[in-house]
C-alpha positions as MATLAB code, in Angstrom:
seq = 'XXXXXXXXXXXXXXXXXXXXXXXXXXXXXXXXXXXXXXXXXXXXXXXXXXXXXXXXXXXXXXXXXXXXXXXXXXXXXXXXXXXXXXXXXXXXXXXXXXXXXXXXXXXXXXXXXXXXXXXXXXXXXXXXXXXXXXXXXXXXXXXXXXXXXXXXXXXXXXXXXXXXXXXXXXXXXXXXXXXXXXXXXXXXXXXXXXXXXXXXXXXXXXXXXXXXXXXXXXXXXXXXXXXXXXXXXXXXXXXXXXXXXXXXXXXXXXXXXXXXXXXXXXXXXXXXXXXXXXXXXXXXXXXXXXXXXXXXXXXXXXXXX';
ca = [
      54.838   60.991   99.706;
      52.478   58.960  101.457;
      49.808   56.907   99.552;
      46.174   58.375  100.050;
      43.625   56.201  101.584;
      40.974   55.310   98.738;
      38.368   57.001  100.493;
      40.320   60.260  100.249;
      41.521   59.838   96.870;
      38.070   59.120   95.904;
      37.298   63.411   97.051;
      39.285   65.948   94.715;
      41.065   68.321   97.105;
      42.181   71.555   96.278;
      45.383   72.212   96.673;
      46.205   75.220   99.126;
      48.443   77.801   97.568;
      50.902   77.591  100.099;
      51.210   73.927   99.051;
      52.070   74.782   95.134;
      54.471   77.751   96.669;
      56.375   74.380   98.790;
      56.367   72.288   95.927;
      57.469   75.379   93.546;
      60.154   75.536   96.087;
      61.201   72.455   96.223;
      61.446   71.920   92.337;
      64.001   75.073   92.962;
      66.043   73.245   95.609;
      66.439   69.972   93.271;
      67.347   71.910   90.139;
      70.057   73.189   92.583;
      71.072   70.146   93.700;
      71.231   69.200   90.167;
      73.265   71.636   88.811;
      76.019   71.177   91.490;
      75.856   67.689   90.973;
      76.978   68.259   87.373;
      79.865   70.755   88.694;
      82.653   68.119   88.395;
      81.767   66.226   85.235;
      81.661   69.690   83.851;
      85.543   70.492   85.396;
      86.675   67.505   83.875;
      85.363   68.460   80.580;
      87.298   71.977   80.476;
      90.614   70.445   81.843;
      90.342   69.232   78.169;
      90.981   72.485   77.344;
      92.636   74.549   79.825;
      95.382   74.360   82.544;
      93.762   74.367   86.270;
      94.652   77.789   87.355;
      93.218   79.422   83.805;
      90.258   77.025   84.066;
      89.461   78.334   88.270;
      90.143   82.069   87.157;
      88.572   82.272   83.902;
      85.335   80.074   85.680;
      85.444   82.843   88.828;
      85.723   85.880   86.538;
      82.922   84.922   84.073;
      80.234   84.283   87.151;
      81.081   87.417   88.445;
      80.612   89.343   85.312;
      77.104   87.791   85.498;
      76.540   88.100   89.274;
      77.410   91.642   89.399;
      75.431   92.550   86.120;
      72.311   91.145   88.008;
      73.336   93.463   91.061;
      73.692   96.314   89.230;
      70.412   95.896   87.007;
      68.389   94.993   90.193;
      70.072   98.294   91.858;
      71.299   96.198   94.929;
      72.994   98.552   97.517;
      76.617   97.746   98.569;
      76.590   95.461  101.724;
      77.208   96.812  105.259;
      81.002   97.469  106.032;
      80.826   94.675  109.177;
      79.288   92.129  106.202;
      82.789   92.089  104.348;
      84.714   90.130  106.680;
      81.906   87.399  106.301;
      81.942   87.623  102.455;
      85.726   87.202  102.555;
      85.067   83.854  104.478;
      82.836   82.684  101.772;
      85.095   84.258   98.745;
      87.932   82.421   99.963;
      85.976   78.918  100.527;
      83.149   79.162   97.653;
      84.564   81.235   94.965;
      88.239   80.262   94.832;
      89.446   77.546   97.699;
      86.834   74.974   96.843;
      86.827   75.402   92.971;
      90.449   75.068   92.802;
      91.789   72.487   95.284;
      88.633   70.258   92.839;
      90.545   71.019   90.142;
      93.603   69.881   90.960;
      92.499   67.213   92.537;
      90.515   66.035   89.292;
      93.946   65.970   87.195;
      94.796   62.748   88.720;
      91.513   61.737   90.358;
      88.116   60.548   88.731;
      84.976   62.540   89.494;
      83.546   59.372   90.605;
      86.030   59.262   93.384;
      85.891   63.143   93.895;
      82.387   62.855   94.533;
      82.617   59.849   97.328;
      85.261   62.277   99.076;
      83.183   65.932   99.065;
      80.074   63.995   99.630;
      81.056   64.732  103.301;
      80.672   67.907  102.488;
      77.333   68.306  104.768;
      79.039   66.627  107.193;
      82.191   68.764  107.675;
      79.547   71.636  107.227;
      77.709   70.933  110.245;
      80.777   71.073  112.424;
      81.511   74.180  111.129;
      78.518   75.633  111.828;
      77.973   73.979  115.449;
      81.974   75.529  116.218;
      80.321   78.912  114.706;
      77.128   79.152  116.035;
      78.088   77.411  119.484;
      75.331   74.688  119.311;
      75.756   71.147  120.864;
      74.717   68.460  118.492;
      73.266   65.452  120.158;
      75.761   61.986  120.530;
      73.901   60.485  118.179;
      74.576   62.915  115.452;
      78.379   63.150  116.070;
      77.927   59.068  116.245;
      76.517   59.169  112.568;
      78.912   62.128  111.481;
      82.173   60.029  112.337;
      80.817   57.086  110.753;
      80.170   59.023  107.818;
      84.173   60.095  107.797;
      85.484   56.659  108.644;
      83.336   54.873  105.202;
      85.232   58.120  103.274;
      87.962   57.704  104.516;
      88.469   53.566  104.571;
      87.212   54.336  100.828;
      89.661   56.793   99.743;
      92.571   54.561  101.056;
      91.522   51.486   99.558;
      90.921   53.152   96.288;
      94.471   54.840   96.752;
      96.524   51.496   97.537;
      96.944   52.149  101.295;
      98.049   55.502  101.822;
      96.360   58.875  100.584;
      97.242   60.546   97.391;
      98.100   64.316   96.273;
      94.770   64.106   95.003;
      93.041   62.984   98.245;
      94.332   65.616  100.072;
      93.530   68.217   97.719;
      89.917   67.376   98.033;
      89.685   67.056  102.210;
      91.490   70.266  102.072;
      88.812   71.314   99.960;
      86.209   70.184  102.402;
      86.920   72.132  105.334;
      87.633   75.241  103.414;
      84.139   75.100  101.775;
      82.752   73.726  104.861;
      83.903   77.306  106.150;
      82.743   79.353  103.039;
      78.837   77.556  103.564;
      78.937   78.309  106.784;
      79.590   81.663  106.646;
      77.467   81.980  103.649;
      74.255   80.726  105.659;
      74.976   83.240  108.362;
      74.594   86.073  105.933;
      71.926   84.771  104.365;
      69.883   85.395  107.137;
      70.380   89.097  106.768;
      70.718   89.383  103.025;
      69.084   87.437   99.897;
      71.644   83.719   99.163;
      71.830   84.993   95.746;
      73.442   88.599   97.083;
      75.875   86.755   99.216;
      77.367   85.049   96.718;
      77.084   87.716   94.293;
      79.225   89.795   96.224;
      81.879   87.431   97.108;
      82.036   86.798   93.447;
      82.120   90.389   92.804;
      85.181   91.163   95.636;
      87.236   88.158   94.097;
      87.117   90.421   90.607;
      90.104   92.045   91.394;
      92.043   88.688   92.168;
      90.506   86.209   88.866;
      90.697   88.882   86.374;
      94.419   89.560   86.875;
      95.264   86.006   87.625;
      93.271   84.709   84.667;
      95.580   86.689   81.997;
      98.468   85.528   83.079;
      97.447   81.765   83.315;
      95.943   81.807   79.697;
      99.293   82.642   78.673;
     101.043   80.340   80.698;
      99.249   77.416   80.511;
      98.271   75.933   76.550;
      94.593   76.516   75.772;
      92.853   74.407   73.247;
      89.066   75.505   72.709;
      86.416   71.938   72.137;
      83.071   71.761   72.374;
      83.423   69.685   76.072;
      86.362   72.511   77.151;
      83.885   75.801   75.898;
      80.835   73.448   77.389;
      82.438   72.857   81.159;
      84.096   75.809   81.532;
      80.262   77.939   80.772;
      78.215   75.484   82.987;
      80.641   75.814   86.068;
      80.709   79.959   85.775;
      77.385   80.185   85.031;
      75.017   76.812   86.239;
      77.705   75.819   89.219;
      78.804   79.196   90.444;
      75.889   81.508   89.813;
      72.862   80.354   88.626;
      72.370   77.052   90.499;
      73.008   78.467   93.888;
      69.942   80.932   93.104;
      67.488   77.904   92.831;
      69.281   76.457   95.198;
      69.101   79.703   97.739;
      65.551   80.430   96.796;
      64.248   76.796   97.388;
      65.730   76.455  100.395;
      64.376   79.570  101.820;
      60.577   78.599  100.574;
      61.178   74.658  101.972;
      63.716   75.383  104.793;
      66.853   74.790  105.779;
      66.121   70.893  107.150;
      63.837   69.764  103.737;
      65.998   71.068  101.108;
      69.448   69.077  103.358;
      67.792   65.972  102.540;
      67.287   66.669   98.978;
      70.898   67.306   98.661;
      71.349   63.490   99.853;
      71.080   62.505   96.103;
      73.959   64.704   94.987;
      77.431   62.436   95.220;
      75.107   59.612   93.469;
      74.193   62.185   90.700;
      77.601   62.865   90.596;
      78.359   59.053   90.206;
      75.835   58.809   87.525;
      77.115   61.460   85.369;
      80.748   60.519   85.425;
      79.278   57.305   84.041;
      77.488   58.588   81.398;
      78.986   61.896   80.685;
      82.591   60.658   81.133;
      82.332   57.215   80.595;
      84.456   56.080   83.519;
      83.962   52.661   84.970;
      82.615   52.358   88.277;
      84.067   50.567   91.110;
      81.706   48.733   93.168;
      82.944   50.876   96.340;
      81.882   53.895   95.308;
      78.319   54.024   95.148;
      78.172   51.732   98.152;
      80.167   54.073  100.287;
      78.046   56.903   98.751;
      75.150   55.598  100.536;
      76.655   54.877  103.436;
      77.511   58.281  103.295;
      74.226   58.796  102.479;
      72.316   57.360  105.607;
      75.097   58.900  107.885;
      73.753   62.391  106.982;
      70.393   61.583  106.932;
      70.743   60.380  110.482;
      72.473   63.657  111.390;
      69.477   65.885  109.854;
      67.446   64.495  111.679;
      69.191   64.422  115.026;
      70.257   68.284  114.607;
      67.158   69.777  116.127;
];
């Protein structure tokens, strides 16, 4: 915020409630932004516990116990049958592509790196949703978006030795099919609450985690500590559920354009908690790509319009 002049800070000013609603709101979107930027710290703590596939399923399942619990207590009418194709979209890229490809990818890679990588994520998002939508970003945008790739990408190889790894792959892949899930996601959401939309998606994946998660807690060994119990509860419920509510609800009191910028800061909270969550040492690339990164997409917010 801007500094007030002394004359003007000199005058109390009451504060319109429309302003207190905004800055409600935007307290919402950061808690969101905070909660997602814990999302792979947390994974890493449950792969202490459980195999990927149990860890995904069992993480899926749980958040749509609670998801569809809310829908049913708040009476929520099924969608409309031409909505389903959409929530499919967003089932396949939110609920399941995006949490597992992570996963794998953070059995041999650290979340520090992970987050570098998906902190395109906006990014790969935006082309999405210009190929959707069929709107022409300026040059300057596209300018800052493939600068944005090439500082990833120059990252991810020197951090990999020269080539890319399983790992690396694993997480672009799981780029462009969240990309895909958000955009289809923030299509609905213009004709149904955030929260509903991925409710539902949670809810039609049911019949895929609950199955899937029985037979991968038998296959894979399972050994319950306080960081497995504690990762595997704060993806289902803060990651998958509860922090895309905040998240959903700030963004629709602050728009669309505000609450983008907030989610600038989440690859360096990411950084920060594999630090001092997971104790993993930092190379120096990381956070500097991260705000290269950083400055690409705040270029590209502001060049969208």
């Amino acid at each position: 915020m801007r500094a007030q002049s002394s004359a003007t800070a000199a005058v109390p000013i009451a504060v319109p409630a429309s302003s207190r609603g905004r800055g409600f709101g935007t307290l919402q979107a950061a808690l969101g932004v905070v909660a997602f930027s814990l999302t792979f710290p947390a994974t890493a703590w449950g792969l202490e516990g459980f195999g990927p596939w149990s860890l995904v399923a069992v993480r899926s399942a749980l958040a749509a116990v609670i998801a569809g619990g809310c829908l049913l207590a708040l009476r929520v009418p099924f969608p409309a049958r031409h909505h389903w194709p959409g929530l499919a979209v967003v089932a396949a890229g939110v609920v399941l592509g995006f949490p597992m490809l992570t996963t794998l990818a953070l059995q041999t890679s650290t979340t520090a790196h992970a987050a570098v990588v998906v902190g395109l994520l906006p990014l790969t998002t935006a082309l999405f949703s210009s190929l959707r939508t069929g709107t022409r970003p300026s040059r300057t945008f596209w300018a800052a978006a493939l600068a944005g790739a090439a500082a990833v990408v120059a990252f991810t190889v020197q951090q990999s030795g020269g080539a890319l790894t399983t790992a690396d792959l694993y997480l672009f892949g799981a780029l462009l099919i969240c990309a895909a899930g958000y955009t289809e996601g923030g299509r609905l959401a213009g004709t149904m609450p955030g929260w509903q939309v991925i409710g539902w998606a949670l809810v039609l994946c049911l019949p895929l985690t609950v199955p899937v998660a029985a037979v991968a807690l038998t296959a894979e060994p399972v050994h319950l500590t306080a960081h497995s119990v504690t990762g595997l509860l704060w993806v289902a419920a803060g990651s998958q559920f509860l922090g895309l509510i905040v998240w959903y609800r700030g963004m629709a009191s602050i728009g669309i354009p505000k609450a983008s910028q907030l989610q600038l800061a989440q690859p360096l909270l990411t950084l920060f908690w594999s630090v001092f969550l997971l104790g993993e040492h930092l190379p120096w690339a990381a956070p500097v790509t991260a705000a290269a990164v950083l400055v690409c997409i705040a270029v590209t917010q502001r060049t969208r319009g």
